[in-house]
C-alpha positions as a printed NumPy array, in Angstrom:
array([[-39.781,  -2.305,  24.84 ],
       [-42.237,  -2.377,  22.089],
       [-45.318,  -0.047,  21.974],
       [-48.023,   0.098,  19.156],
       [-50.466,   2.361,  18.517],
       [-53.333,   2.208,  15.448],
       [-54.894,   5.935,  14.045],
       [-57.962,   6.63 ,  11.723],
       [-58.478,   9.663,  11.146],
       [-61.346,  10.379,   8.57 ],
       [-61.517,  14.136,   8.083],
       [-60.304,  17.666,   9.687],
       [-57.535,  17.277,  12.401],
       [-59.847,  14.861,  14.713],
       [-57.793,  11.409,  15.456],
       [-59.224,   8.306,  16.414],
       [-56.582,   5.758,  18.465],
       [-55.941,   2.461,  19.746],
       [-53.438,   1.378,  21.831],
       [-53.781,  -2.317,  23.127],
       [-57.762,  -2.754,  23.884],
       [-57.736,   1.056,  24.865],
       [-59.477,   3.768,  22.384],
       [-58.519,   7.599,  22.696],
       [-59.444,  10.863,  20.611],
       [-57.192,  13.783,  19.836],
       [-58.214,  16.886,  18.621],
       [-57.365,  20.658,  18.302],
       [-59.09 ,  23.367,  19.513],
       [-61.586,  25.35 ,  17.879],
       [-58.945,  28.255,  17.558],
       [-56.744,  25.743,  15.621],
       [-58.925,  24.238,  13.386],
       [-60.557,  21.629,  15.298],
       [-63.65 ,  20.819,  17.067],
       [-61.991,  20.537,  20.26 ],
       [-63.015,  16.407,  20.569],
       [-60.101,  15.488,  22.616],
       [-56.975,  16.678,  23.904],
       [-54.611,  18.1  ,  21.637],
       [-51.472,  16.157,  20.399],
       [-49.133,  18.705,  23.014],
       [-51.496,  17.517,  25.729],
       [-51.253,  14.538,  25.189],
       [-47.693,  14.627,  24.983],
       [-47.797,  16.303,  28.837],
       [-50.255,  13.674,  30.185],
       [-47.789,  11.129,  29.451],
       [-45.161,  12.71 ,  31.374],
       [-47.666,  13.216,  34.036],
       [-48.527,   9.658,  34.377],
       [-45.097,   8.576,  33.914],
       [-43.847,  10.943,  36.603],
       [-46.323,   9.842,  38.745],
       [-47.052,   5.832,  38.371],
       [-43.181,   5.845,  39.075],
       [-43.219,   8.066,  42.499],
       [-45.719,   5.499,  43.474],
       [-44.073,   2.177,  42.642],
       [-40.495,   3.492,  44.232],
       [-42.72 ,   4.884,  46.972],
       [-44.302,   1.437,  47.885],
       [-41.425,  -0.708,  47.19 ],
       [-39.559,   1.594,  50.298],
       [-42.671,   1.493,  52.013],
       [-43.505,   5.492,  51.781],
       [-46.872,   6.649,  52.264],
       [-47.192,   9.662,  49.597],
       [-50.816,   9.986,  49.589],
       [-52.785,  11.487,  46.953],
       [-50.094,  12.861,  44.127],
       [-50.785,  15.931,  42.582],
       [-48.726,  16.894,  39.267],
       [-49.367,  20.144,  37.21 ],
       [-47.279,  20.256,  33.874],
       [-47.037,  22.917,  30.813],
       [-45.489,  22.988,  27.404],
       [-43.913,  26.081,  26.547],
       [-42.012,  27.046,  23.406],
       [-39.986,  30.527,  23.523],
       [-39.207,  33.236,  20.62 ],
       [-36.82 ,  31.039,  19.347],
       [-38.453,  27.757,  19.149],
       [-36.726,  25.973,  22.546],
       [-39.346,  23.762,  24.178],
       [-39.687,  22.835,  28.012],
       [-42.054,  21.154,  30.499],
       [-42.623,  22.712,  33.318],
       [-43.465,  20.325,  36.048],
       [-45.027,  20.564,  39.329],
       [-45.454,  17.554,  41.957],
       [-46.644,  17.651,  45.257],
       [-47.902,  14.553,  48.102],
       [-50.85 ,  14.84 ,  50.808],
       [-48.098,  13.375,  52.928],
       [-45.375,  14.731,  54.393],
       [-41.895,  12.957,  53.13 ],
       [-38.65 ,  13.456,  54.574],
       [-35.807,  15.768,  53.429],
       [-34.17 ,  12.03 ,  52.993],
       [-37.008,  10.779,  50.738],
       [-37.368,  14.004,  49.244],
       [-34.068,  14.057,  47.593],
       [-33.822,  10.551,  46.404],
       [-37.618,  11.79 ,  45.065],
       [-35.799,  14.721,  43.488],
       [-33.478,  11.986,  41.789],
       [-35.715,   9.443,  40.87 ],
       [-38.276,  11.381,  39.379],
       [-35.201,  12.271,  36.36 ],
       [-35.276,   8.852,  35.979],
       [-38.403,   8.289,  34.746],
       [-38.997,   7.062,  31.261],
       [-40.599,   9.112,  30.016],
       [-38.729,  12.157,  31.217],
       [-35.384,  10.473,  29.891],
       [-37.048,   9.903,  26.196],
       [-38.223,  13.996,  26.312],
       [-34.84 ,  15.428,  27.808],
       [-33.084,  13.637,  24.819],
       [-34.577,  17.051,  22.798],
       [-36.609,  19.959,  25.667],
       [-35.966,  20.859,  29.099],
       [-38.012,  19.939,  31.774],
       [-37.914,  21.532,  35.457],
       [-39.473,  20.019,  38.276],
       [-40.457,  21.72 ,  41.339],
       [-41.956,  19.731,  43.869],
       [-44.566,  21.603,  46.722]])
């Protein structure tokens, strides 16, 4: 797997992207000497999880024939005292699954790519409502 993605960034901490024929800003907030265009690069970083996480549930999901319904996924990036990073992660259906399809949900979602690639160096919990 290959993946490519093309910055310009002009002036102050504001980032133009491309990736493919998609475009995309990033920017800090305000506080952090931005003017809050876009999401910051940490957000960013979350949202990929996020989709990830989810555009995986759904593909398992359908393959087996689940219904999930709408997925809902709440994440946060959290650095402690002593610099150790996590994700805190948060999933939850409109559906009602199975104790059965909830574990091997439990098990596939630490499967996900994108949640491999980020375990390699933070934590991430997952608690599913």
């Amino acid at each position: 797997m290959a993946t490519h993605v093309h910055l310009v960034s002009k002036e102050g901490v504001f980032q133009e992207m491309e990736a493919r024929q998609h475009r995309m800003t990033a920017d800090e907030p305000e506080s952090n000497q931005g003017t809050d265009k876009g999401p910051a690069p940490y957000e960013l970083l979350v949202a990929s999880l996020a989709a990830c996480s989810s555009a995986t549930l759904r593909l398992y999901a359908d393959r087996k024939g689940w219904a999930l319904g709408t997925i809902t996924a709440d994440l946060s990036f959290k650095r402690d005292k002593e610099g150790n990073e996590s994700i805190e992660r948060t999933i939850s259906f409109s559906e009602k699954l199975s104790e059965e399809q909830m574990e091997r949900i439990r098990d596939i979602i630490e499967k996900t790519p994108v949640t491999k690639t980020l375990k390699r160096s933070l934590t991430i919990s997952t608690t599913f409502k």
